[in-house]
N, C-alpha and C positions, 0 to 999 in steps of 0.2 A: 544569382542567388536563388530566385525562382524555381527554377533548370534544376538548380543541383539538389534542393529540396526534395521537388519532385520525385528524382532520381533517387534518393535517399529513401524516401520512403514506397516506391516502386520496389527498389533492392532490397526493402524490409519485407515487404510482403509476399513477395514471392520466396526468399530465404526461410522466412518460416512458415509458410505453406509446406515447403519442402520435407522442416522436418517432421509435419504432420500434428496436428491432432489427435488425442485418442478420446477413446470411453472408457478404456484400462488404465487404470494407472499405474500399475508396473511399467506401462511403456510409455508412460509421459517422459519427453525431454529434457532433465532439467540440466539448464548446460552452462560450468564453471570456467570456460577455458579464459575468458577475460582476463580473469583476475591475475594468473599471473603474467597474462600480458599487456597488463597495466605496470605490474611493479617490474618486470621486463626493460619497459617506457621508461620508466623511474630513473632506477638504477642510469638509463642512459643519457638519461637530462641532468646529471650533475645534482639534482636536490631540488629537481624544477625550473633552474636557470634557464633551461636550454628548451622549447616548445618543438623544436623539429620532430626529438624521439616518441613524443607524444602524441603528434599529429600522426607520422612515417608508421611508426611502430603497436600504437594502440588505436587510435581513430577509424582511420584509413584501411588497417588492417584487421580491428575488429568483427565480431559478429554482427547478424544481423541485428540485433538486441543495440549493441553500444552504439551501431551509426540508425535505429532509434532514439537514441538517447541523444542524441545532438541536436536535433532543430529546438527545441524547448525549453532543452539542462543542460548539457553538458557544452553546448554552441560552439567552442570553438578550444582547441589545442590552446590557445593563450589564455582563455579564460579559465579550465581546467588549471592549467598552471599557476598562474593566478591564486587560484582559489587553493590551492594545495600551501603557496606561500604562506598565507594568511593563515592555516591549522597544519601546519608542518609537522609542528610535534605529534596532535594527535593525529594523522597520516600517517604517520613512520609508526606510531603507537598500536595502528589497527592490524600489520603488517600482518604478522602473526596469525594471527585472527581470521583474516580473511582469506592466505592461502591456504591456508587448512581446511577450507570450505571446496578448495579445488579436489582434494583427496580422501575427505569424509565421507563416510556412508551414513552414519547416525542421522544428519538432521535433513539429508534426501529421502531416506527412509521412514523419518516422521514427516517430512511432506507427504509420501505417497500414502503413508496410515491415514492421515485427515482423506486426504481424495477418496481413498477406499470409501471413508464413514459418507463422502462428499456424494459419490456414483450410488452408494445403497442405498441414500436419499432422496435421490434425481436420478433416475434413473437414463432422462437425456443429454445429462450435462457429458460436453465434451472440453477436454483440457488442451491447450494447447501448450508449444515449449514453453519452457520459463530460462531466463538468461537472467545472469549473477553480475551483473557490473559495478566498475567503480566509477562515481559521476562526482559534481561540485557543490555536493554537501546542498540540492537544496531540489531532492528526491529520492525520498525510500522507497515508489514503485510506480509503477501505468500499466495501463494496458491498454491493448488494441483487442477486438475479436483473434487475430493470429497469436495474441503471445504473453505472456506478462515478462514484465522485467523492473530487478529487482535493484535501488542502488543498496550494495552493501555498506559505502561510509558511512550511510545514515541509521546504518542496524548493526554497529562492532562494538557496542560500547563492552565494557567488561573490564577486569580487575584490575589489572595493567598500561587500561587506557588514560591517555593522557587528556583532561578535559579543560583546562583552564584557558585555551584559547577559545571557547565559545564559550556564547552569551546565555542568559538564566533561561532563554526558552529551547534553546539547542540541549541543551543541560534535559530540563525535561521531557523533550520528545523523541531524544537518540534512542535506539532499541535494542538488542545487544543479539548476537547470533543466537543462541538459543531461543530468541523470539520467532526466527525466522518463521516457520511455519504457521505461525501466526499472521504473519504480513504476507504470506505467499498466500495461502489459501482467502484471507482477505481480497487479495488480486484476482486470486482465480472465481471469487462471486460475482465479481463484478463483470467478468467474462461472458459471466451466463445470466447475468440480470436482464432482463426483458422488460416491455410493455413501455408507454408514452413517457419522453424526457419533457421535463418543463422546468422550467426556471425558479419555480418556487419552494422557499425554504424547507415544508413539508414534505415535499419529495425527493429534494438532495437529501433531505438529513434519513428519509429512510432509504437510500439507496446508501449511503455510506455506513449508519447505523446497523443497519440491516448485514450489510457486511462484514462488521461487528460481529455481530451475534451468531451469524452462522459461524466466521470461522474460529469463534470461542467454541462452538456446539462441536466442531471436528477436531480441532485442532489443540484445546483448550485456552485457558486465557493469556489475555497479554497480559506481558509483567511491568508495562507502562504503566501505573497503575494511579496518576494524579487525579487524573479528569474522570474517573470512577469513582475514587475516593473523595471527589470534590461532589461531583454529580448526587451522588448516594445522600451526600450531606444535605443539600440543598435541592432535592428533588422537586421539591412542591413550588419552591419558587422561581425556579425556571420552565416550569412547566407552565405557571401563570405568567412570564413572560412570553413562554416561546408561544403558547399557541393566541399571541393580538395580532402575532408576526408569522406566522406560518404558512397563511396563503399570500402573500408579495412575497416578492424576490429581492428581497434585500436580507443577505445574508451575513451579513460585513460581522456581524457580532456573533455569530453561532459555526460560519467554515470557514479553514481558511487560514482562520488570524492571524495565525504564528505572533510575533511578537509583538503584536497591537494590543492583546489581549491585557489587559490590567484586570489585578485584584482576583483572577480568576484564572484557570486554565483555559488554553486554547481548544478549538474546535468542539465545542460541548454539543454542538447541533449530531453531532456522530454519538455521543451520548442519550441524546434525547430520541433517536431513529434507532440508538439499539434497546432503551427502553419499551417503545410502544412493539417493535417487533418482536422480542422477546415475550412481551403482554398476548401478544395473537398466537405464537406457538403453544405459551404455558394453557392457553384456552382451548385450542386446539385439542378434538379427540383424537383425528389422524396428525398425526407428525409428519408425517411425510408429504402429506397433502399441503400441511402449513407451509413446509420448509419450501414448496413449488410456489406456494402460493405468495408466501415471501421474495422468492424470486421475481414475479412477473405479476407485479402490483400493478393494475389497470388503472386503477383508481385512489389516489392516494387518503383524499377524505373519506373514503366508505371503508378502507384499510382501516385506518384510524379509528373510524366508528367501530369497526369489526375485534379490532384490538380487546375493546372494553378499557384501553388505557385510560381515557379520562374521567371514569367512573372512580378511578380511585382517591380521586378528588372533589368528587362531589361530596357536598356539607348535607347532610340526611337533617331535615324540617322538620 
């Protein structure tokens, strides 16, 4: 198991080293052939019955992006099948949807407009491929330094789609193709985010929030729109909870959640990281300065201070 991991992701990294990198974004890789050789797999498993086609036909022979996607999400040809059982309908529902992403130029072309606005910004940032898969419904993306890759079941939702086999939180955080560029350019910050990882809530949530923000600034907004519309509500009083909890690492209630969350939308701590960093840009005279400097946060409490975010909560005496 070890061994083949290894090997897995050896075969990752060198596969997308291969297709390079750019600083152009006309010539970032963004690469769909997955997709229809996932519903390829499909068609040849009977309805998912059959795990061989899936394994033989999409797995196995997948890109480098989809045997990424295996050690963590996608694990194993039975459990993909598996999981397809279980949301069949809306699977067969996305179909549409998703091989038309294989032949589109529209929303590859609104990926490379964000990069563009992304490179005029940063002027270091480099892009690596991005791969379009289909996984088991329990990841819309990752990244490595080599790559971002994308799951598309978790970003098809749309008029046609079928949704009543998932649950009230699947319901609110699927994203629908037209988001894409939203969740890809989300990926691709996190590519280029720098400076010290730690464990504490203050720092994931602007490493995630922060990815927020920028790729609304390029890409425009996402049209997920609960945990904004909830956030916006209740700004003042999660900001006097988040920040008794922001330096430990206990996150359990701010990333993450997915359906633990009661009474409230999931993952609000991406809310709260794109509030304060949004706060440092709109302060910010150079933009461009910010947008690096939002990148490659050294310091998360002097970020914070630097924001002037919590100033808008100070009670004036």
């Amino acid at each position: 198991m070890h061994r083949r991991l290894f090997a897995l992701i050896v075969s990752f990294t060198a596969s997308a080293l291969g297709a390079q990198a750019s600083h152009d974004p006309a010539r970032v890789a963004l690469m769909t052939d997955d997709i229809p050789r996932f519903w390829a797999a499909y068609d040849a498993s009977a309805g998912a019955t059959d795990t061989l086609p899936f394994r033989l036909q999409y797995l196995d022979s997948g890109s480098a992006g989809v045997r990424a996607f295996i050690p963590n999400r996608i694990q194993s040809a039975a459990r993909l099948a598996g999981t397809i059982r279980r949301y069949q309908r809306y699977y067969e529902s996305i179909r549409g949807g998703s091989l038309a992403l294989d032949t589109a130029t529209a929303f590859k072309q609104a990926i490379r407009v964000a990069l563009t606005r992304f490179a005029d910004a940063d002027a270091d940032a480099k892009f690596p491929p991005a791969y379009f898969v289909v996984g088991a419904w329990n990841s819309g993306g990752t990244t490595s330094r080599d790559a971002v890759i994308i799951g598309v079941e978790v970003n098809g939702n749309g008029p046609d789609v079928v949704l009543d086999e998932l649950n009230a939180w699947a319901r609110s955080v699927i994203g629908t193709t037209a988001e894409l560029p939203f969740i890809v350019t989300h990926e691709y910050v996190h590519t280029q985010q720098r400076g010290p990882r730690d464990d504490r809530l203050l720092t994931r949530s602007l490493r995630e929030g922060g990815a927020d923000f920028l790729a609304e600034l390029f890409a425009g907004p996402s049209t997920v729109q609960s945990r904004w519309t909830y956030g916006n509500a209740h700004e003042a009083e999660l900001w006097a909870r988040f920040q008794t909890q922001m330096l430990t690492k206990d996150a359990s209630d701010w990333l993450y959640d997915g359906n633990r969350a009661q009474g409230h939308p999931a993952d609000l701590g991406y809310y709260m990281g794109y509030r304060i960093t949004r706060a440092y840009y709109e302060k910010a005279t150079d933009k461009r300065a910010a947008v690096r400097a939002i990148l490659r946060i050294a310091d998360a409490e002097a970020f914070l201070a630097e924001s002037g975010y919590p100033d808008r909560f100070t009670v004036a005496r």
